[in-house]
VOPAGU-2260 file (C-alpha; in pm, 1 decimal, decimal comma):
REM VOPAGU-2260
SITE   aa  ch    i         X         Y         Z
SITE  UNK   A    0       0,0       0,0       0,0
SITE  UNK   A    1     138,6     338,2     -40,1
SITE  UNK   A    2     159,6     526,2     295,9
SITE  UNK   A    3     197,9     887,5     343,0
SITE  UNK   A    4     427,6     987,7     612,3
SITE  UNK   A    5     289,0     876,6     940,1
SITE  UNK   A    6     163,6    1114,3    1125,8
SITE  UNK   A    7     112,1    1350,7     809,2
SITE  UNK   A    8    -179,5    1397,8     629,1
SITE  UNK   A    9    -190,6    1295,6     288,4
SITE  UNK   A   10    -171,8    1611,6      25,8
SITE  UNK   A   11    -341,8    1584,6    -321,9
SITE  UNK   A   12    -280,2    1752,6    -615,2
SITE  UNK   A   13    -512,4    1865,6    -882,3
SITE  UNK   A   14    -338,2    1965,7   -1209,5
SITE  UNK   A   15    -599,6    2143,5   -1412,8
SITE  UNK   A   16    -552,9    2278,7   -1785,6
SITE  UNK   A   17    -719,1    2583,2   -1918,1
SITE  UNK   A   18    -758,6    2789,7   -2213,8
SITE  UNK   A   19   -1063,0    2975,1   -2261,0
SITE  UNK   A   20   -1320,4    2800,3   -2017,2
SITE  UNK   A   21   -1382,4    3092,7   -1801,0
SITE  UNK   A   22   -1827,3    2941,2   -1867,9
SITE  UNK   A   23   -1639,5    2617,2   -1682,1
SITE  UNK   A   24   -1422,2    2780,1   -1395,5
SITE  UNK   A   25   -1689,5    2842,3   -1130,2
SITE  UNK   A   26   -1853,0    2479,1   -1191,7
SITE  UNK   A   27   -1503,5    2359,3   -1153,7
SITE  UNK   A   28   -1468,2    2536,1    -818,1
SITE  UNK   A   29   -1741,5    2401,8    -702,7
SITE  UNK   A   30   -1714,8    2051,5    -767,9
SITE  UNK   A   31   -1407,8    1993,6    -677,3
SITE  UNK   A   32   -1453,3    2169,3    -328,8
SITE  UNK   A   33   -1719,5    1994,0    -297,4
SITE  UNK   A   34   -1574,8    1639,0    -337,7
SITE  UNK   A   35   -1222,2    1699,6    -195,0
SITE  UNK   A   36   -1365,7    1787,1     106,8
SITE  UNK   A   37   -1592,5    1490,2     114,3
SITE  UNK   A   38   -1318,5    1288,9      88,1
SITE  UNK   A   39   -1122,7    1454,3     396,2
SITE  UNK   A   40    -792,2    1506,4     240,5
SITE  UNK   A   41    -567,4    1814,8     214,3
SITE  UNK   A   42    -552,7    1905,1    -145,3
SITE  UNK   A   43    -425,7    2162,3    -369,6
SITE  UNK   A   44    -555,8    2261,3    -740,6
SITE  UNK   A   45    -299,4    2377,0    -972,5
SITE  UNK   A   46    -464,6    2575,0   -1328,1
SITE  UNK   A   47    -214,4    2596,7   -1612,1
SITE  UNK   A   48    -359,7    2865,1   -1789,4
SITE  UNK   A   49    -242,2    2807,0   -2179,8
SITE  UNK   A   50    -300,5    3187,8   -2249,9
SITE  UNK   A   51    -666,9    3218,5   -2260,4
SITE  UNK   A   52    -792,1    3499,9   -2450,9
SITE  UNK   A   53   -1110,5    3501,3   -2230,9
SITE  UNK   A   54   -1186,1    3588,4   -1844,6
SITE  UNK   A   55   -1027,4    3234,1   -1742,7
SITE  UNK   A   56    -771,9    3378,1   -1574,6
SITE  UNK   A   57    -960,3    3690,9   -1405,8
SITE  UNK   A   58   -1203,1    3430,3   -1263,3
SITE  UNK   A   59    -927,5    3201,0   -1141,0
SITE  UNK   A   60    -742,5    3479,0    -925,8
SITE  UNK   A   61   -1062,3    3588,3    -761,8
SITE  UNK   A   62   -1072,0    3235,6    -644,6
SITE  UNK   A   63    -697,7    3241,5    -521,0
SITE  UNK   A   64    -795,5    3502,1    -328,5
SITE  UNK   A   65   -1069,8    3381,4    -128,7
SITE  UNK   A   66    -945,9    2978,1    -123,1
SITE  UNK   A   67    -566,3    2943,3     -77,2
SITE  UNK   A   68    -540,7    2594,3    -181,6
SITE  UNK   A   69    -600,4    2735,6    -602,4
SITE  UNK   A   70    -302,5    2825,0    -733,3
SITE  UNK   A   71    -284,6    2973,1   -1122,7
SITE  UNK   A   72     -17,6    2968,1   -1386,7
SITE  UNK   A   73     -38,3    3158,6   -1695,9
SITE  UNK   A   74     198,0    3097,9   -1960,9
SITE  UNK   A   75     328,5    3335,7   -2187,0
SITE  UNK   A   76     195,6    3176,2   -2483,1
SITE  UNK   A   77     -61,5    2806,7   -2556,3
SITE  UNK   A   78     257,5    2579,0   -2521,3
SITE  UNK   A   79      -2,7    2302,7   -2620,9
SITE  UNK   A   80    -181,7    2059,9   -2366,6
SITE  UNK   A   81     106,3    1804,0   -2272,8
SITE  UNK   A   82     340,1    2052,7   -2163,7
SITE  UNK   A   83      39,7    2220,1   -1932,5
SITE  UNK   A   84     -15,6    1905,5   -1773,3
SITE  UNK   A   85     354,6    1847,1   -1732,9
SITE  UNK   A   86     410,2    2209,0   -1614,8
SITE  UNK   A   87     124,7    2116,1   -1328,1
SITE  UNK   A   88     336,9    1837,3   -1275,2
SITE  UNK   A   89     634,8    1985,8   -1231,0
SITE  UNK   A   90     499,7    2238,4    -978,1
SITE  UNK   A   91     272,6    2032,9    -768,3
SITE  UNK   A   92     339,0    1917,1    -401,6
SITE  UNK   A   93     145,4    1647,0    -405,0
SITE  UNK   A   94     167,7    1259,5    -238,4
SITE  UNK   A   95     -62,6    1209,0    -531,7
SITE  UNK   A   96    -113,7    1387,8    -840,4
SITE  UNK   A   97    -429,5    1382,6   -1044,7
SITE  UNK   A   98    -503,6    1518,6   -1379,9
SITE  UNK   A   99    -858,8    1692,5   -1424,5
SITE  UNK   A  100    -962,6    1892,6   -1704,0
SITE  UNK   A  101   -1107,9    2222,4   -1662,7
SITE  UNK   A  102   -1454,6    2151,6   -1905,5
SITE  UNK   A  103   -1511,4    1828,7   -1657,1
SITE  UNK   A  104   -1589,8    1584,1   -1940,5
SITE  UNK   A  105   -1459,8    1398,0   -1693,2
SITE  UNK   A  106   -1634,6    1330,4   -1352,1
SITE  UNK   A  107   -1471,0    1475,2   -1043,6
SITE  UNK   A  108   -1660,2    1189,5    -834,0
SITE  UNK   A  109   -1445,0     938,3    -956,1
SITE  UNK   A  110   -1175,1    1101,9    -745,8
SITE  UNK   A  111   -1247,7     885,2    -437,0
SITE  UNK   A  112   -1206,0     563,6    -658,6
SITE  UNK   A  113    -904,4     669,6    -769,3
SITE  UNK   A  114    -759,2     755,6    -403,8
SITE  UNK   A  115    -899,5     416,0    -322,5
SITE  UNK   A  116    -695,0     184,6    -537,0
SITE  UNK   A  117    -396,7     460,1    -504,1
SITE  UNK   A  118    -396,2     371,1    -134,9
SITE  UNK   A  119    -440,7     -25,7    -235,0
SITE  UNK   A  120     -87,9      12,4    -398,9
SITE  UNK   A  121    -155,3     136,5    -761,4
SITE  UNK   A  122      93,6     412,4    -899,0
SITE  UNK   A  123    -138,5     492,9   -1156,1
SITE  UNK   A  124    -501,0     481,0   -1155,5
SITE  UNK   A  125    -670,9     623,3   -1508,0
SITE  UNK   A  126   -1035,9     673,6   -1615,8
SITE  UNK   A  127   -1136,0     397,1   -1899,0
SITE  UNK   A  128   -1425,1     519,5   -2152,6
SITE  UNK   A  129   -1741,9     267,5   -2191,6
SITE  UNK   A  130   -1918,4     577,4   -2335,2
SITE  UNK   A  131   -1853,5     931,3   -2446,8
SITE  UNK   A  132   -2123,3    1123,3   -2474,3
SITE  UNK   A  133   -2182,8    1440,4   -2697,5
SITE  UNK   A  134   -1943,0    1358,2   -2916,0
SITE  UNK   A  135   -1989,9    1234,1   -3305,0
SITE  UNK   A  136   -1942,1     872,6   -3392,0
SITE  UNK   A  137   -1648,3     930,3   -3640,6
SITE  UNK   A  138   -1478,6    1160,7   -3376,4
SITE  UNK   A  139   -1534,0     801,2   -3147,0
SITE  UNK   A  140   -1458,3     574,6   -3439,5
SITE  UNK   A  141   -1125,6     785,4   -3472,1
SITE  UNK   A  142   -1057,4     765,0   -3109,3
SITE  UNK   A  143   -1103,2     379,5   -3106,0
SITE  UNK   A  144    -843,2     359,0   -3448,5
SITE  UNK   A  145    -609,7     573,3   -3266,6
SITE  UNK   A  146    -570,6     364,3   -2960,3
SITE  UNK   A  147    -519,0      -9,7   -3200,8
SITE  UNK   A  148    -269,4     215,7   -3435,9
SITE  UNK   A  149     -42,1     356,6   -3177,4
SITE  UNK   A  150     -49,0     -15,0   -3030,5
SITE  UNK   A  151      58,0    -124,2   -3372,7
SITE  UNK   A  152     337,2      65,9   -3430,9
SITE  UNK   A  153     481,9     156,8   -3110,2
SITE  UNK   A  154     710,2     -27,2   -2867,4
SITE  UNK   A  155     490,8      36,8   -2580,2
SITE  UNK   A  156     139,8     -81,4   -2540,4
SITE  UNK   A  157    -123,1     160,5   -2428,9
SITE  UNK   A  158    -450,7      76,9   -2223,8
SITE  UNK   A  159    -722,5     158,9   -2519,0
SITE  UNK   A  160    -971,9     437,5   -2437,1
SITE  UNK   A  161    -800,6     577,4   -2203,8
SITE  UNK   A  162    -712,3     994,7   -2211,5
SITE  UNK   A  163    -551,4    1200,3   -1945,8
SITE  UNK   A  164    -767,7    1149,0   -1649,6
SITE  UNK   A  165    -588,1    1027,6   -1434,6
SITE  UNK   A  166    -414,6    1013,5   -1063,9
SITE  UNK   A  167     -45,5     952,3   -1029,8
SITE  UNK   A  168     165,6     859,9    -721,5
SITE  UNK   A  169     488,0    1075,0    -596,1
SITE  UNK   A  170     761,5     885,7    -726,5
SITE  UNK   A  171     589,1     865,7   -1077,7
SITE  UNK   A  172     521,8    1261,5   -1125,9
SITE  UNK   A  173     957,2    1286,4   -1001,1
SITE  UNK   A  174     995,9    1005,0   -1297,8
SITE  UNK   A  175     820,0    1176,5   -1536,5
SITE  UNK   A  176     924,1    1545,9   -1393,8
SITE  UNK   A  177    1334,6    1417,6   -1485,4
SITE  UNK   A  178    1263,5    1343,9   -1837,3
SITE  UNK   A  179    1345,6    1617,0   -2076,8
SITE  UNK   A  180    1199,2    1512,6   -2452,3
SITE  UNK   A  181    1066,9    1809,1   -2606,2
SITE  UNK   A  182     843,7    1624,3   -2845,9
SITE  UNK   A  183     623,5    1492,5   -2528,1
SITE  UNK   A  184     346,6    1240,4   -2556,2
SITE  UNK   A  185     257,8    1228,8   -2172,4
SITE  UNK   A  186      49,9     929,5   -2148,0
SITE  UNK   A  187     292,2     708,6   -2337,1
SITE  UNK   A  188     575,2     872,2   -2093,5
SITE  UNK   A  189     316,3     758,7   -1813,1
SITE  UNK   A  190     298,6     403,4   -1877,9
SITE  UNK   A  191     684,4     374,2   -1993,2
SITE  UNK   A  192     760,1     410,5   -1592,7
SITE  UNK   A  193     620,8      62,4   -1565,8
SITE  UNK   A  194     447,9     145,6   -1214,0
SITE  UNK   A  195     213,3     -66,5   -1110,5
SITE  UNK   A  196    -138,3      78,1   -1249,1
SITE  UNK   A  197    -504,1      17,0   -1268,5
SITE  UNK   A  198    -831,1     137,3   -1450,7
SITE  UNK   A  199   -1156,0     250,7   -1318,6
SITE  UNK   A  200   -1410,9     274,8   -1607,0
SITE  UNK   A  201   -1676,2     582,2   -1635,1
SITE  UNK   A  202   -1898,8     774,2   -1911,2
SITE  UNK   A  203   -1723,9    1051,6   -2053,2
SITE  UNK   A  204   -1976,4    1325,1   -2054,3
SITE  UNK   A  205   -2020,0    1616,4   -2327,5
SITE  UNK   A  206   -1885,9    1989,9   -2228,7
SITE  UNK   A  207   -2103,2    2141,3   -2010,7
SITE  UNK   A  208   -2054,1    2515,2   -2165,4
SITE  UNK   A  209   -1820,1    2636,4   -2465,0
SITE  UNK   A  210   -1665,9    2416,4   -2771,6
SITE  UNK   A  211   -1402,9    2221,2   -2781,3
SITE  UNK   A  212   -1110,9    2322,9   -3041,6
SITE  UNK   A  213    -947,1    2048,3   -3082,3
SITE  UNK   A  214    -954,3    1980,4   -3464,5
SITE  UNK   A  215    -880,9    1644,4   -3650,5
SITE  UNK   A  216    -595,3    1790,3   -3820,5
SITE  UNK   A  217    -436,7    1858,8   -3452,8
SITE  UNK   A  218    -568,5    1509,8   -3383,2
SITE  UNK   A  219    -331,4    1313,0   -3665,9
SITE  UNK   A  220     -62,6    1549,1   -3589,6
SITE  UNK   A  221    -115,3    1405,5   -3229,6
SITE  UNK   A  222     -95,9    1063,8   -3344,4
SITE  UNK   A  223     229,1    1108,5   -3569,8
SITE  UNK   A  224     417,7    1259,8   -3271,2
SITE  UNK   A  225     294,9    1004,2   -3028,9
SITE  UNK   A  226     452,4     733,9   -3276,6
SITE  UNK   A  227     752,1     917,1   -3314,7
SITE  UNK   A  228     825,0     954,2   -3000,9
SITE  UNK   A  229     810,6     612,7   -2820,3
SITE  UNK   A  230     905,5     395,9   -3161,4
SITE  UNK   A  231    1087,0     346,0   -3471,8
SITE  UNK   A  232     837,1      74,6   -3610,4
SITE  UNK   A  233     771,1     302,0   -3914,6
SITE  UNK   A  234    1140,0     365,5   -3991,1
SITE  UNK   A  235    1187,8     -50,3   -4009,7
SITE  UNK   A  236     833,6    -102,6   -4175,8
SITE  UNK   A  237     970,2     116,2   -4454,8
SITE  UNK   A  238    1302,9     -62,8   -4470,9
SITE  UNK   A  239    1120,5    -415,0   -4541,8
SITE  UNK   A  240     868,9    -258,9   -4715,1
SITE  UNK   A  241    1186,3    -139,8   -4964,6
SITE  UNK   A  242    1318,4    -447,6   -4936,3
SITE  UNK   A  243     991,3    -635,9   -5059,3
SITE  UNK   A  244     935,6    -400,1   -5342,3
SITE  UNK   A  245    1294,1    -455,4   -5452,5
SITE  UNK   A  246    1191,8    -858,9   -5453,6
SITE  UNK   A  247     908,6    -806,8   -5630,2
SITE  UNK   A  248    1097,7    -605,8   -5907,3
SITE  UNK   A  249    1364,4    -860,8   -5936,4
SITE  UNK   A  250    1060,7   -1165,9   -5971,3
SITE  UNK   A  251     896,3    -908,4   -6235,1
SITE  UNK   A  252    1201,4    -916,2   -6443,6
SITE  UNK   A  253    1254,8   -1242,0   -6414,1
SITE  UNK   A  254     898,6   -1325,7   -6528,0
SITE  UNK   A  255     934,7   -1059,1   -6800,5
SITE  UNK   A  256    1252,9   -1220,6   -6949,8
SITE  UNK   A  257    1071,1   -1564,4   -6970,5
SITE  UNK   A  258     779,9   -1446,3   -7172,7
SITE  UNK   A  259    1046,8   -1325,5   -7417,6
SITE  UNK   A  260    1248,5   -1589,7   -7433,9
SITE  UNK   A  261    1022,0   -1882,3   -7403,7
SITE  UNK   A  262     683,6   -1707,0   -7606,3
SITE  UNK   A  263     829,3   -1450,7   -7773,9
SITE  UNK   A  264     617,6   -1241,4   -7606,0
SITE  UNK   A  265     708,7    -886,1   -7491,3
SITE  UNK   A  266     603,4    -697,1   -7177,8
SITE  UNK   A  267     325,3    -462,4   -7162,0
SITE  UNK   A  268     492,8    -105,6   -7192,0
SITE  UNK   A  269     321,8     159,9   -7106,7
SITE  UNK   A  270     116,9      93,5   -6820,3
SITE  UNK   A  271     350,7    -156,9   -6672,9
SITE  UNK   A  272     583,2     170,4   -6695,2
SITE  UNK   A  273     358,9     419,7   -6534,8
SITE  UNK   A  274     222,9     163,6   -6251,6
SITE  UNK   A  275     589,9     134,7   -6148,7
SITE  UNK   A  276     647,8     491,7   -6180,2
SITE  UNK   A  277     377,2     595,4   -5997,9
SITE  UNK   A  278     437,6     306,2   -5705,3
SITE  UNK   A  279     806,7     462,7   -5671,2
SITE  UNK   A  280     684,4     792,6   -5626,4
SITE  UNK   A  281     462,0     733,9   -5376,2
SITE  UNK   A  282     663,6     455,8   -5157,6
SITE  UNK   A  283     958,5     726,7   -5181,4
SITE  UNK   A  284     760,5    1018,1   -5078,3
SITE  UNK   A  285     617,5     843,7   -4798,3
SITE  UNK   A  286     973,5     706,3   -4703,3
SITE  UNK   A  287    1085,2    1034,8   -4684,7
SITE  UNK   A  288     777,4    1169,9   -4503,5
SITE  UNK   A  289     860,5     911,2   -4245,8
SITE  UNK   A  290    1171,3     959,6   -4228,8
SITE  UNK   A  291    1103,9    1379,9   -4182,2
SITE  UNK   A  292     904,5    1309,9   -3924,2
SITE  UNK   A  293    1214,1    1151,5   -3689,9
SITE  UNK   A  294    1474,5    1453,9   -3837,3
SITE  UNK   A  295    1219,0    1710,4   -3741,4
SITE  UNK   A  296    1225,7    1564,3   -3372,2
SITE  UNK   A  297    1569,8    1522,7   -3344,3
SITE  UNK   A  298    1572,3    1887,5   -3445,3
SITE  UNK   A  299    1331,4    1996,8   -3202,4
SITE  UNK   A  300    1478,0    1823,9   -2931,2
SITE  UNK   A  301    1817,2    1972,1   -2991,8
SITE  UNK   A  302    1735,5    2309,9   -2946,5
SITE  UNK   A  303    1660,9    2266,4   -2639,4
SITE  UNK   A  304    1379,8    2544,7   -2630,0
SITE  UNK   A  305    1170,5    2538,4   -2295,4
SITE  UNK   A  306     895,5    2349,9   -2266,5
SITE  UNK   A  307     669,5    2676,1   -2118,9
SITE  UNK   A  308     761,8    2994,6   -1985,7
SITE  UNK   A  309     540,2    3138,2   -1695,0
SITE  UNK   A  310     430,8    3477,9   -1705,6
SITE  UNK   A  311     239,9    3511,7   -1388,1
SITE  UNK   A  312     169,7    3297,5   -1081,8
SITE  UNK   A  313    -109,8    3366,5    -824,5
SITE  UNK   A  314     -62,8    3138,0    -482,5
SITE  UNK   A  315     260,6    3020,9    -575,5
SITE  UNK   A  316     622,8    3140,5    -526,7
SITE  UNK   A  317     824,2    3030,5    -881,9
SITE  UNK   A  318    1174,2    3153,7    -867,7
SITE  UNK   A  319    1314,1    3286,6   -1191,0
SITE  UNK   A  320    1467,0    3008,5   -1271,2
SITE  UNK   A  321    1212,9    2780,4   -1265,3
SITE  UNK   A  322     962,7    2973,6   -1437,8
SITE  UNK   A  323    1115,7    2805,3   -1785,6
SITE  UNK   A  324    1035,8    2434,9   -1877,8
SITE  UNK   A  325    1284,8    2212,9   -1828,5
């Protein structure tokens, strides 16, 4: 079982991204008071404001001020969901760290399950979708492919249906708080610890006010860096894949050469010509798409840019130097 300090009561941490929910803020407040408290634990709740163009971050400091356990973080500039979360990360206190979106498509009562198997021994306790509601069934068909095709190609197997929601012990936020990959994919980084982990299912519900912005262009882009960064599957799929269309050519010729020589017969020209043309083209531009993909995170991660740069904290003392990303 993990046991907090005895003697000390247990602290929980509530990393919560933002960018423009300022309809979802005071719903937030209020369900997460009210379930923390049920649960008698200290807690904290730590927004990561992504540089909401709306009243998010007015209506977060008014709660700072009355309720000292919210603390905000406003980046400079949207510095993209994963490195919110793992900003939140790196600044919680936490025995226990939980991730909880700020438009609450995810349940705050499953909090007490998750502090229940936490406190059973589990590292890692996510949410598992058996339904999500308000949302279209291609966006769930993709969601569903996405899951079976990172499996596919990526040295690491991910629990399917499974997003950020999720609560993670002490030692695995310091795990995940020393790596420094600038191309992050934090639930893949999650699961790489190898803690011991568990999953409680639930019915992701639809956005109770605003839209979500998340488009399915941002969504492939997602999947493409999630590959890239925990595999090189695609780099050896393209290698045989060369290696079998190099085969093929040489059984192609061969077969062409006996129709000559035995029948007298010649090979079709044209076509045969442009079929091969136009199968070069494409294997070689996807090859090199591929193989872009890897250069163009090997070039990311060697400049070494921060991961998010803080502009203003409200309940929380950030030093200067910490106020950069890793």
């Amino acid at each position: 079982m993990n046991q907090p300090n005895p003697g000390k009561k247990e602290l929980i941490s509530i990393v919560m991204p933002a960018r423009n929910e300022e309809a979802n803020i005071p719903r937030c407040y209020e369900e997460i008071t009210r379930v923390m408290e049920a649960a008698g634990c200290d807690y904290e709740v730590v927004v990561t404001d992504n540089a909401s163009s709306d009243r998010t971050g007015e209506l977060c400091e008014k709660i700072c001020a009355t309720d000292p356990r919210w603390r905000y973080i406003r980046f400079s500039r949207n510095f993209t969901a994963d490195n919110s979360m793992s900003a939140g990360l790196h600044y919680s206190r936490g025995d226990a760290v939980i991730i909880l979106f700020s438009d609450l498509q995810e349940p705050p009562e499953l909090i007490p399950r998750f502090l229940e198997k936490w406190r059973e021994g589990y590292e890692i306790v996510y949410g598992v979708h058996t339904r999500r509601h308000g949302e279209s069934p291609i966006r769930s068909l993709w969601a569903s492919f996405f899951y079976k095709f990172i499996n596919l190609l990526s040295e690491i197997q991910l629990p399917e249906h499974v997003a950020d929601f999720r609560l993670m012990d002490r030692k695995v936020v310091n795990t995940i708080n020393r790596m420094g990959e600038r191309n992050r994919y934090l639930r893949g980084m999650i699961v790489w610890t190898g803690f011991r982990q568990t999953g409680i299912p639930y019915e992701r519900q639809a956005r109770g006010s605003g839209k979500g912005t998340t488009s399915y262009l941002y969504l492939f882009s997602y999947a493409v860096r999630s590959i890239c960064s925990f595999s090189i599957r695609p780099l050896r799929f393209f290698f045989l894949f060369g290696m079998g269309v190099a085969l093929l050519t040489v059984l192609l010729a061969a077969y062409y050469l006996y129709l000559y020589f035995a029948h007298g017969t010649e090979a079709p020209g044209i076509p045969t010509v442009i079929l091969l043309l136009l199968g070069n083209i494409a294997l070689t531009s996807l090859g090199i798409g591929v193989l872009g993909e890897y250069i163009g995170s090997i070039y990311t991660e060697s400049k070494k840019r921060p991961l998010w740069v803080v502009e203003k904290a409200v309940n929380i003392e950030i030093p200067e130097e910490r106020r950069y990303g890793n």
